[in-house]
C-alpha positions in Angstrom: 93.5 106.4 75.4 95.8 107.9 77.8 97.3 105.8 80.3 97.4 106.5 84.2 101.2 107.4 85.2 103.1 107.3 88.5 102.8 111.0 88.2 99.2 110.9 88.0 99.1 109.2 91.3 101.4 111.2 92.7 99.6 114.3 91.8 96.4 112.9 93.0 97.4 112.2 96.5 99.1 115.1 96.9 95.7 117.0 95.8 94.3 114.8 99.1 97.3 115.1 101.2 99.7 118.2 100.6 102.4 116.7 102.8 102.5 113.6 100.7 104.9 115.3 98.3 107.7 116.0 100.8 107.5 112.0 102.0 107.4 110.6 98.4 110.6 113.0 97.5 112.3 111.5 101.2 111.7 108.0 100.1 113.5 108.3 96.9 115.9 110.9 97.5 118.4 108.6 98.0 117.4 106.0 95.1 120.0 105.0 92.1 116.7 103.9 90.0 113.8 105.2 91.7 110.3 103.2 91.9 108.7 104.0 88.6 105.7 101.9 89.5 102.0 102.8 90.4 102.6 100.4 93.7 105.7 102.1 94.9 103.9 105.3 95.9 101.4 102.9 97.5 104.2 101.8 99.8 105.3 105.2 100.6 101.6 106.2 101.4 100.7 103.5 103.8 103.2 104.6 106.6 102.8 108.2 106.0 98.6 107.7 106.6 99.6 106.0 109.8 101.3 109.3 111.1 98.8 111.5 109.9 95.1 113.0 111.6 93.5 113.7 108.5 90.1 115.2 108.2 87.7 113.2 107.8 86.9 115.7 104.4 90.2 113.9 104.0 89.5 110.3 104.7 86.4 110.5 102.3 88.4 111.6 99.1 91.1 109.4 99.8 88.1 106.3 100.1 86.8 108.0 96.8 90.2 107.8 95.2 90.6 104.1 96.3 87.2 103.5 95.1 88.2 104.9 91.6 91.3 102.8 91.3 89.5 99.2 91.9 86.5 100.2 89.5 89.7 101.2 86.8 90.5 98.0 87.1 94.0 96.6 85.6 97.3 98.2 87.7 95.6 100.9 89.3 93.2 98.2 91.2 95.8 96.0 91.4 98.4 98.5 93.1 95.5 100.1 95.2 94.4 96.8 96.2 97.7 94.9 97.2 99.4 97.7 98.7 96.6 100.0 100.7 93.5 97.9 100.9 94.6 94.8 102.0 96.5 95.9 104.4 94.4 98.5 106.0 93.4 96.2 109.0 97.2 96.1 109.8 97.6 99.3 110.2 94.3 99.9 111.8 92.7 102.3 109.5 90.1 99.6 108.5 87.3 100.8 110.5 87.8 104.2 109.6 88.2 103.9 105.5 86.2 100.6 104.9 82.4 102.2 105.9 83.7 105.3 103.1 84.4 103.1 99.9 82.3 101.5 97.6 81.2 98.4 98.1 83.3 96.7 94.8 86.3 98.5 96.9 85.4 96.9 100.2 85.4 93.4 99.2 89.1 93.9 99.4 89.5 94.9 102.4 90.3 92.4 104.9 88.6 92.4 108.5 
């Protein structure tokens, strides 16, 4: 059983996002011990989708990606839930990604 690695998530997003890659590097360029955690790209990702007009092409693999990491279960539902999904409504993507997930994925969204 292989296990799911910062990497992987990294690598995923940036498939979604190209420009992801140069944030994530900016947010840890200056980091003694950089994040090693599935939740620390998270973090980075939030803000970054807030400045950001991605196609909705976008939009719907990024929903199917968050989707995929609450029906994981374990940290990747954890870290997709605590740091993107429930938080969505504060940055005021909630209408636009909530209607694209699954439904197990949009019972943690908040309204």
């Amino acid at each position: 059983m292989s296990t799911y690695q910062q990497s992987d998530l990294i690598d995923e997003l940036v498939k979604i996002f190209p420009e992801f890659h140069d944030q994530w590097e900016k947010d840890n360029e200056d980091e003694a011990f950089p994040c090693a955690s599935l939740h620390g790209v998270y973090q980075s990702l939030l803000p970054f989708l807030t400045k950001l007009q991605p196609t909705q092409k976008q939009w719907q693999r990024l929903a199917d990606h968050l989707s995929a990491a609450v029906e994981a279960g374990g940290d990747r539902e954890n870290a997709a839930d605590t740091c993107v999904l429930e938080h969505l409504h504060q940055v005021k993507l909630n209408r636009i990604l909530r209607p694209l997930l699954s439904k197990e994925a949009r019972l943690h969204v908040r309204r």
